[in-house]
KESEPA-913072 format. One record per residue: x, y, z of N, C-alpha, C, CB in turn. Coordinates in steps of 0.05 Angstrom, whole numbers, plus 5000, padded with zeros to 4 digits. Glycine has a CB too. Layout:
% KESEPA-913072
XYZXYZXYZXYZ...
This chain:
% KESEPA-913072
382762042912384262102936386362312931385661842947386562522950388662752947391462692952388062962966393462662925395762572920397362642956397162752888398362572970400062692981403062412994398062873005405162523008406362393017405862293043407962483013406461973049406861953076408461753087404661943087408861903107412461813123413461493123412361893162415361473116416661163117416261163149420561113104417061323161417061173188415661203210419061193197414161483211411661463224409261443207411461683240409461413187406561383175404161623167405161223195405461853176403062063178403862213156402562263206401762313141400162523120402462783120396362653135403962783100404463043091404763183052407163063106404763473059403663573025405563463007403763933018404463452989405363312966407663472957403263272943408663662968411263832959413363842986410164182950413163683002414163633032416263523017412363433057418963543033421363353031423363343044422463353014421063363080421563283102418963133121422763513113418863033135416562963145416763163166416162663152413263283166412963503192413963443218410063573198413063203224412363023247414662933262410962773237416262833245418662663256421162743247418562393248420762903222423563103210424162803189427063233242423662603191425362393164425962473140424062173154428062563128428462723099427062463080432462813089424562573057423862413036426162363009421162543027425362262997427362132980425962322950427161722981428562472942428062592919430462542894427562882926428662312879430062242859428262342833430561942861425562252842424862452810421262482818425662192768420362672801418262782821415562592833416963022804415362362814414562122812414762022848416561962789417261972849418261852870417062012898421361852867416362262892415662422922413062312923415562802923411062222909409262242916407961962915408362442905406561772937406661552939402761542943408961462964401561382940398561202955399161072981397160922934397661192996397360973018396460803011396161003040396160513018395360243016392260323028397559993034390460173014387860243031387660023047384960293014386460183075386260083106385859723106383160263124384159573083384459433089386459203079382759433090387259213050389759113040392259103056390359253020391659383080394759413088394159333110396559683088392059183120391059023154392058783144387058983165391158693126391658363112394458313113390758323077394958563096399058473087400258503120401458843057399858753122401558773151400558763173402858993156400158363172399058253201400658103216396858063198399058003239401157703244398957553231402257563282396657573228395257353217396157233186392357453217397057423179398957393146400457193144400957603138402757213167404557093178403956883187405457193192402856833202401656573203400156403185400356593219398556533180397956313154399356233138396656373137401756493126403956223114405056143125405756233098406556213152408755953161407155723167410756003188404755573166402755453175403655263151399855593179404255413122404955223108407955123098403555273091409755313118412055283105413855053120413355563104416154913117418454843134420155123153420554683110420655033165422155203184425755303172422255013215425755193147428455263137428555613108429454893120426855643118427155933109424956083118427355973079426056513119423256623128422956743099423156863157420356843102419256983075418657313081416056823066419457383059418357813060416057833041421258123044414157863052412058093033411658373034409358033036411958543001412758642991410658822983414058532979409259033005407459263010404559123006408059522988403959032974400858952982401058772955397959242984402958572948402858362943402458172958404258342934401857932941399957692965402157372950394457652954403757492945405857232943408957362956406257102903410057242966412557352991414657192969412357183036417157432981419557242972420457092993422157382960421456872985421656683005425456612994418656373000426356693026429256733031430556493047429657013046431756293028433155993056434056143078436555743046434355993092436656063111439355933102435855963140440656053094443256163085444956303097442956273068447956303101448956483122449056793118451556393129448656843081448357183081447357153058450957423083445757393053443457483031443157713034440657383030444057813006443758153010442258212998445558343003438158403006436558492993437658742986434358473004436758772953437259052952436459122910441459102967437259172896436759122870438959012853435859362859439458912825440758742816444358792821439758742790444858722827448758762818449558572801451158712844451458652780452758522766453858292776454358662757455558282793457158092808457658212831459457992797456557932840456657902869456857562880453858052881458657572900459757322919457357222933462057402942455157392943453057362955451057312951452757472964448957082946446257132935444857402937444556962947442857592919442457752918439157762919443957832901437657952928434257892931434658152916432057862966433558272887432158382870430358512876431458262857429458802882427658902888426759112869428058972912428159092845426859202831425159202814427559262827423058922808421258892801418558952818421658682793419459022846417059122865417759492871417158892901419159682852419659892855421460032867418259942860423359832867425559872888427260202882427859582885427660202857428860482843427960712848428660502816425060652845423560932855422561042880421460952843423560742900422460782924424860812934420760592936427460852929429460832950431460662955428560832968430260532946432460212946435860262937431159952916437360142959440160142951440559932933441960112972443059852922443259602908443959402932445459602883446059462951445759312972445459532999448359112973443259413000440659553018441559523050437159353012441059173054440859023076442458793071438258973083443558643090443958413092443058233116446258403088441658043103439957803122441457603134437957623106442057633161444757353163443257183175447857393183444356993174442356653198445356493206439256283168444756513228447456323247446056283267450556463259446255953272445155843302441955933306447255993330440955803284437555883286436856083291435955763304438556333281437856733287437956813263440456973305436356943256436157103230437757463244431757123217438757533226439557823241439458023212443357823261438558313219438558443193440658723195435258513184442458823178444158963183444159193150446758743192443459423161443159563138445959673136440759773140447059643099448759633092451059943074447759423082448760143097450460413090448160453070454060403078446260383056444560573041444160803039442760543042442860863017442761153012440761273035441561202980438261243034435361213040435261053067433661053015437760963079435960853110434160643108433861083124434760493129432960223141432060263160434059983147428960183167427960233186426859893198425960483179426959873222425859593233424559663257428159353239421559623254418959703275420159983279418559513309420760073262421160503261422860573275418760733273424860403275427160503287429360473268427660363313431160733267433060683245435660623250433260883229436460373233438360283240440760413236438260093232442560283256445960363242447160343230447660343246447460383210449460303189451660043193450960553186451459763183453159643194453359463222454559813192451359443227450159313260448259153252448659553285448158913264446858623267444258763274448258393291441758773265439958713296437858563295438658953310436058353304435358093307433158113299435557963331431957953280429658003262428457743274430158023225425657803281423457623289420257643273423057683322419357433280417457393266414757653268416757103274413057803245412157973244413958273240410757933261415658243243417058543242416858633213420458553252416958983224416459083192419859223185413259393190420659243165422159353158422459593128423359153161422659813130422059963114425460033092420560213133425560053068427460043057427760223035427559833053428660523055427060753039425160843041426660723020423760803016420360673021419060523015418660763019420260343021418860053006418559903032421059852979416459763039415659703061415059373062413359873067416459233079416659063073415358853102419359073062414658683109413258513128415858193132409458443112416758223153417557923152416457723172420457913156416457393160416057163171417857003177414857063159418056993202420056833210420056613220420956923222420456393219419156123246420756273270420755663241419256143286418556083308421456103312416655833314423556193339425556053348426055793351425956113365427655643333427455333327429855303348427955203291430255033352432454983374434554973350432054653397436655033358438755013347439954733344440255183359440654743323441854383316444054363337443554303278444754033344446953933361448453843343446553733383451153943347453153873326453853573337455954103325453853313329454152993340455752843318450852823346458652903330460252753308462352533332462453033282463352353322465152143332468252323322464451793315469452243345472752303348474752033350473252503379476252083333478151793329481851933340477951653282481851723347485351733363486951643344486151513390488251753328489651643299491851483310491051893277493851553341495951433345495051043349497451613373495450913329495850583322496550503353498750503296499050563367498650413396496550493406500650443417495150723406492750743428490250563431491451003423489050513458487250353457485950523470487550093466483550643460481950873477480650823503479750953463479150563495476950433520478450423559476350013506481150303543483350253579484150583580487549963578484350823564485851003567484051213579487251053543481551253576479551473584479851573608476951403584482351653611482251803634481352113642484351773639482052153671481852473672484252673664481152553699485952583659488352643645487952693616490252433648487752433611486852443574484852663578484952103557482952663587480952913588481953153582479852943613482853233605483753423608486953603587483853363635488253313573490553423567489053393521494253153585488453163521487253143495484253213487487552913490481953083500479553163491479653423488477553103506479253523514479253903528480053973504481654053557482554063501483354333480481854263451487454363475482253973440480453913422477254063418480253643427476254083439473454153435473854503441471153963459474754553457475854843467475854963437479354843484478654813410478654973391476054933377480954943377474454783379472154823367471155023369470754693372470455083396468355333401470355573395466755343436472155523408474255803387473455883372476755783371473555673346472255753328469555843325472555623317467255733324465155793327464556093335464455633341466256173358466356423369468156663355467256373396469756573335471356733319469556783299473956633310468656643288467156623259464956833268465756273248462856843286460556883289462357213304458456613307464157293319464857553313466157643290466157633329468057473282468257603242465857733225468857333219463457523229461857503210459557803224460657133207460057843244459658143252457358203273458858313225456357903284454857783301455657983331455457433301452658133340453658273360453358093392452158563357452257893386451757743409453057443396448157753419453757193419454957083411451256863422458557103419452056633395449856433400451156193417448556313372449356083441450555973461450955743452449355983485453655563469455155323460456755203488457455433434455954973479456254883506456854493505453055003524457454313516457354043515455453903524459153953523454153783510451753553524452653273525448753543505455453213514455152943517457752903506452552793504459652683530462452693506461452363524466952943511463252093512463151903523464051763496460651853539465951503499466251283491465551053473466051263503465751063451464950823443466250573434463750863430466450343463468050163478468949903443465449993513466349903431466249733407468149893386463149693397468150143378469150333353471950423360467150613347472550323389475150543402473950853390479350463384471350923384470951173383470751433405469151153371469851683400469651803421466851983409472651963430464652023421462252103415462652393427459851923428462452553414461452873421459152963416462753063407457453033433455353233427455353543429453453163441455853773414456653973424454354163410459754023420453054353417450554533421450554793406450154593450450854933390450455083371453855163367448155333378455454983354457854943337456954813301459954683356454654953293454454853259456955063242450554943242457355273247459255473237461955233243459255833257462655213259465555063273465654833249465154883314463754713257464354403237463954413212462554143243462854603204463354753167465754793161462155063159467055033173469755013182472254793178469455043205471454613198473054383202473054213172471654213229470554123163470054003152470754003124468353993158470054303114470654323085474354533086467254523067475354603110477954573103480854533117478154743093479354473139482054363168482354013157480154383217480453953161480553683163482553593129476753553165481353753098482553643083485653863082480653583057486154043098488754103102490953893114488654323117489853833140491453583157492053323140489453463183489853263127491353023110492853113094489652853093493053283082494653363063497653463065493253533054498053513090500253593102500653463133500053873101499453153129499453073154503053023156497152793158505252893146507952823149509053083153509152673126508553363150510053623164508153673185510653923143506953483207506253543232507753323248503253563235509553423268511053293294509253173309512553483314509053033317507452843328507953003360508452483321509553103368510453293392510753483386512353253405510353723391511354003379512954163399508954173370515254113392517054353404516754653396519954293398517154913412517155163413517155203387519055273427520055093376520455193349518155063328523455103339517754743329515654673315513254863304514854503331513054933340509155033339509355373317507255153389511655393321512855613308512655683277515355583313513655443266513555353239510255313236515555073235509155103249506654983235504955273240505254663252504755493257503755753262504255843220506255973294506155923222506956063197505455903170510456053195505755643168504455493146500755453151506255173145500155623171496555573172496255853167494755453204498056023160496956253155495756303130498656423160495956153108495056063090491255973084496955893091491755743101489355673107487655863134489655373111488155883145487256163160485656493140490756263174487156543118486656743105483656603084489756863089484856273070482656243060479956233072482956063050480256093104477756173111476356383113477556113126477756573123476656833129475256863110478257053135475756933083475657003057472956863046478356913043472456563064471156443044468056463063472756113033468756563082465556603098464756813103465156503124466056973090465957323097466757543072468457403124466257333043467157513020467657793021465657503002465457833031465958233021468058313051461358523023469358153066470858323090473058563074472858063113473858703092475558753082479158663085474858943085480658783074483358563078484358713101485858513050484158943104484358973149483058853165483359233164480158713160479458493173481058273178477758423162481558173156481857973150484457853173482157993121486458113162489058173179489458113208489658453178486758273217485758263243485258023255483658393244483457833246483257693254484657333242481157773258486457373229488157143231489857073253489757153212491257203257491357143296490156973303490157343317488357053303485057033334485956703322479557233325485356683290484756363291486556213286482856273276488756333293491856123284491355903306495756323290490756043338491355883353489355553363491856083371486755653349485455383345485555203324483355403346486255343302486455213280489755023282486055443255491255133296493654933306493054713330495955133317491754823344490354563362489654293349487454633373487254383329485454213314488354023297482854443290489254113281491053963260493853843279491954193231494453993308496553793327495353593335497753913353493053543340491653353359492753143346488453343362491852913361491552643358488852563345491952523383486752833355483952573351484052703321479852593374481852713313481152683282478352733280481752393268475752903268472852903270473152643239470953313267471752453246471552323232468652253220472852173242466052263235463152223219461752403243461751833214460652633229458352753244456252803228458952993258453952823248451552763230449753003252450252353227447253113244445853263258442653163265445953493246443053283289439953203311438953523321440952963349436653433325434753593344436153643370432153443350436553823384436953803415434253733428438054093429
């Protein structure tokens, strides 16, 4: 076959001394002379790899908790959890982020950045966001922006440089229901005689409100250009536990959150919270969550930067003070199917 180049992104035939594509103008990648000049995949290897029938056959065998990439005209895929970030790209020394390796499939010679792409998953969405590379990302031949979310589904191709890659995705799964019990810490309270529309409105409400706050802060921090929907399916009573049952609808980000560092902040500093908060109070307890405010940011968004970061402590002072004034408390949540 007559050596020549052809296009990452339209695919068509040009001379082996090209280092532009005729067709579409895409500048080729000249790192060393090697690198200009590529094989097409023959017609039928590259029907097999880049199918949906591919795709299907493996997710046929997989769980729905991770998608898989195959890797031009290999017949074993890397298979990526769903995890909230994963950066494909070739080795780094250190890194905060799990890292996908592409340079045992040619990544060096084909273009590959070290961080290429990053794969995010929030609220049952995979999203892929090319990360300023050298060489450009392409998804179904369109090139991305530098730095922009955009929503990766099952069969899509994504080109990386030129390394060409196929992803599997399940199916849009329903998003988990976040279903945890809420406890009234104040000792006189008796919940069951108190359920009013008052209580509603003056305690539950903002309680769940800062939830989705959150949820909705995190998922624009984390650089999410659409927000994943959230909503209540179920608050009610439980007359035996003096408990309070919440069901709330794509809040898994929120109760990560809560869980691994509101909740063990409040105990920890539960005797410097007023059981009432005056002006000045809310004032003070503002200033001492700025603390825990920065660790979060930090700890779900490693690579941000610290003008980020800046930016959005604000945004979450004011739920994260909700959550730790309240009365109730998230005390056991567990996850369901919607």
């Amino acid at each position: 076959m007559t050596v020549s180049i052809f296009c990452p992104l339209c695919q068509r035939k040009n001379k082996a001394d090209a280092t532009h594509c005729t067709y579409c103008g895409v500048q080729f990648i000249v790192s060393s002379t090697d690198a200009l000049t590529t094989e097409r995949i023959a017609k039928g290897a590259e029907e097999a790899i880049l199918s949906g029938a591919r795709c299907a056959e493996y997710l046929a065998k997989r769980s729905s908790d991770s998608i898989a990439l195959f890797v031009m005209d290999q017949t074993e895929p890397i298979v990526i959890p769903n995890t909230p970030q994963v950066i494909v790209g070739r080795h780094v020394e250190s890194s905060t982020i799990p890292i996908v390796d592409l340079t045992g499939y040619g990544g060096l010679d084909l273009g590959v950045s070290r961080r290429h792409i990053q794969i995010s998953y929030l609220n049952g969405m995979h999203t892929v966001a090319d990360l300023g590379s050298t060489n450009g990302t392409w998804l179904n031949r369109v090139r991305l922006a530098p730095g922009k979310p955009y929503e990766l589904h099952n069969n899509d191709r994504l080109i990386l440089g030129q390394l060409r890659l196929l992803a599997c995705v399940p199916s849009e799964e329903s998003v988990t229901d976040g279903i945890f019990y809420i406890k009234d810490i104040r000792s006189d309270y008796a919940l069951p005689e108190q359920f009013t529309p008052i209580y509603m409105a003056s305690v539950i409400s903002p309680f769940l409100q800062a939830v989705i706050d959150i949820q909705h802060i995190s998922q624009d921090y984390q650089g999410h250009t659409t927000r994943g929907k959230v909503y209540i399916n179920e608050v009610k009573t439980m007359k035996d536990q003096s408990l309070i049952l919440a069901n709330l609808h794509g809040v898994d980000e929120a109760i990560r959150v809560i869980q691994t560092w509101v909740i063990p902040w409040k105990q920890s500093n539960a005797n410097k919270i007023a059981p009432v908060l005056t002006a000045e109070d809310e004032a003070h307890l503002m200033s001492q969550l700025q603390g825990l405010a920065r660790t979060i940011l930090s700890e779900i968004a490693p690579d941000a930067s610290a003008i980020a970061i800046s930016e959005y402590i604000p945004k979450l002072l004011r739920p994260l003070s909700a959550l730790v004034s309240s009365p109730l408390v998230l005390t056991i949540m567990k996850q369901a199917l919607a």
